[in-house]
Structure formats: C-alpha cells, structure tokens
Phi, psi and omega in degrees: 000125183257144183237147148324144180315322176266007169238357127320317149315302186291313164292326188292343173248029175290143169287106201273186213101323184274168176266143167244154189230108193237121157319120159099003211263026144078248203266035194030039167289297187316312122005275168317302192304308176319294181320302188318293089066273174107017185273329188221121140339299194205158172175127175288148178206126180222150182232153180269342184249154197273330202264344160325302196286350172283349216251318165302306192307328163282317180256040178236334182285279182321350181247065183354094188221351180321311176294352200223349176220098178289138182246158174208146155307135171148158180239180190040239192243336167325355171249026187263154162220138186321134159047060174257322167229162176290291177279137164224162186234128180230102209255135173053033159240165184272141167315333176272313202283356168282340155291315163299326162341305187276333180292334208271331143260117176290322196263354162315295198291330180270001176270322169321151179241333183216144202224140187215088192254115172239079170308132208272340183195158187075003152018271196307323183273334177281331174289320201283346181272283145353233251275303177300356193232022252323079136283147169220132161302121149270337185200155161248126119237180190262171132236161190227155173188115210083234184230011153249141194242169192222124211262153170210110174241140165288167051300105150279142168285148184133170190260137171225152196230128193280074170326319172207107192322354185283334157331300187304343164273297269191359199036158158357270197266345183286045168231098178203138181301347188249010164284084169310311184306348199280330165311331191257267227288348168280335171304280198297356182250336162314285180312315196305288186335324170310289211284350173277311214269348185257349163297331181276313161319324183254010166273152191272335191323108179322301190316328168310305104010294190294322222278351210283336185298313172276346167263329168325288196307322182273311178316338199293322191309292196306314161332284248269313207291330188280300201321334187280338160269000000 
C-alpha cells in the first residue's frame, strides 16, 4: 500500500506493535498499510460515514486483510471498546473536533497510551487544550503535499509545561534546524500573520484595533524564530 506524504507521516509514527484504531479513516489504506508494514499485527479502522466505511471494508477485503483489520461504522471513539487498542490515529479533522473526540468517552480516551492527532485547522487551540487537560505533545512532525503543509503531534497522558506561548502556534517540536520543512512552514505562519495584521489596520473596528498589539508582538516572536534558522 502506497500512502500520500501525510499519511505516510503519520503511519511511521505508530508505535510498533501496538494495537491501533484509526478515526476517520475514509478508505482504510493507514490501517492496511500498517498491517502490510509489519508494523501492527491488528488494526481497527472506523468512519462515521457508510459509504467510507464500505469503501475500507473493500480495500481491507483486496488486500486480504479481513483477519487482521477489522472496520466498524461509527464515529469518534464510539465503535471502541476500553482498552482494546493502545494507539489511536485522529486524522484530517479541525482541531476542535479532535478535542471533542477526546471529550466524548473520557474513559475510552483514558485507556489509550498514544494519540497520533493531525488537525487541518485550530492547531493552536488543540495544543492549548492538550497541555490544559494533562496531556504532553512528546513528538511533531511537519509534512507537505503541494502548497500544503500539515502539523502531526505524539500525545501522551501526563502533565507538560508551555515555557512561551508561541509554541501553541508554532509547536514544540517543529522548529528545528535540520528541518527544511520547519523553514517553509514558519515562512507560511509569517505571511498569514502579515495578512491578518494589515487586516486589522485596515479595519475601523475597535475590537479589531485592541487585537493589533498582541499579534505584533507575536510576528515580532516568529520573526526572531526564522532569522535563528
């Protein structure tokens, strides 16, 4: 099974061995692949939607794979039963909703041992949510496919302490010199920030106006962070 660069990221950083569950997983390749792999043993692959999950069931059936991956219907962790898989891969979803996930069976979300979260957007609210609910990002990485780039966090349960909030933007772990991608992607968390700040100049809005002090201050932050690489 060949995976696309993020979802190749993603499976590489299962732990191996472990049982895995993977949310969302539209046509089970990450599942198959894993199984393939020789990385996983077994492995769940469940959707919230019917014609995804007939569309896993079918390409877990061609790779004969039926004995060794099971799919289930269903959404979030809800087709899981406690403490059946170690790893869950939460993929391709908005950042709150990979926190409502983790919200919605607690003691589901507390049998896990490893969380493998890739959020396409609110990044920044999931770490901060993470780090507040005593979760710790143990590993990052970034991938790119195209002109898009994509955050991946390790999550573990324990307590971890954020030292400069700009992390929450900007993660933990990505920013590293032997990283090309850490380059690109902090270039792209600049330019956004630009363009949000000349929006807020050029709006009359007060609420708008208050805002502006505090994203200077953080582009001045990123800035500082590029020139360092």
């Amino acid at each position: 099974m060949k995976l696309t660069p993020r979802l190749k990221t993603i499976a590489d950083l299962v732990p191996k061995g472990s049982m895995v569950g993977d949310v969302g997983s539209d046509h089970g390749y990450v599942p198959i692949y894993l199984v393939e792999s020789g990385i996983c043993d077994k492995a769940i692959a469940s959707d919230i939607n019917e014609g995804p999950t007939d569309n896993a069931r079918q390409a877990v059936k061609e790779a004969d794979l039926t004995q060794s991956i099971d799919v289930r219907h269903g959404g979030g962790l809800l087709p899981y039963k406690v403490g059946e898989i170690e790893t869950v891969i939460i993929a391709g979803m908005g950042g709150l909703l990979i926190r409502d996930i983790l919200l919605e069976r607690p003691e589901m979300t507390q049998s896990v041992t490893t969380f493998i979260l890739q959020p396409m957007v609110a990044q920044d609210e999931l770490r901060e949510w993470l780090v507040s609910n005593n979760f710790k990002i143990i590993d990052e990485k970034l991938s790119q496919e195209a002109h898009r780039m994509y955050e991946i966090l390790v999550v573990e349960h324990g307590k971890m302490i954020i030292e400069d909030p700009i992390q929450y933007d900007l993660g933990i772990h990505l920013i590293k010199k032997e990283d090309p991608l850490s380059k690109v992607f902090l270039d792209k968390k600049i330019k956004k920030a630009q363009d949000i700040l000349k929006g807020l100049e050029a709006s009359k809005k007060e609420e708008s106006k208050d805002r502006i002090p505090e994203l200077q201050k953080k582009l001045m932050r990123m800035e500082e962070m590029r020139a360092c690489l």
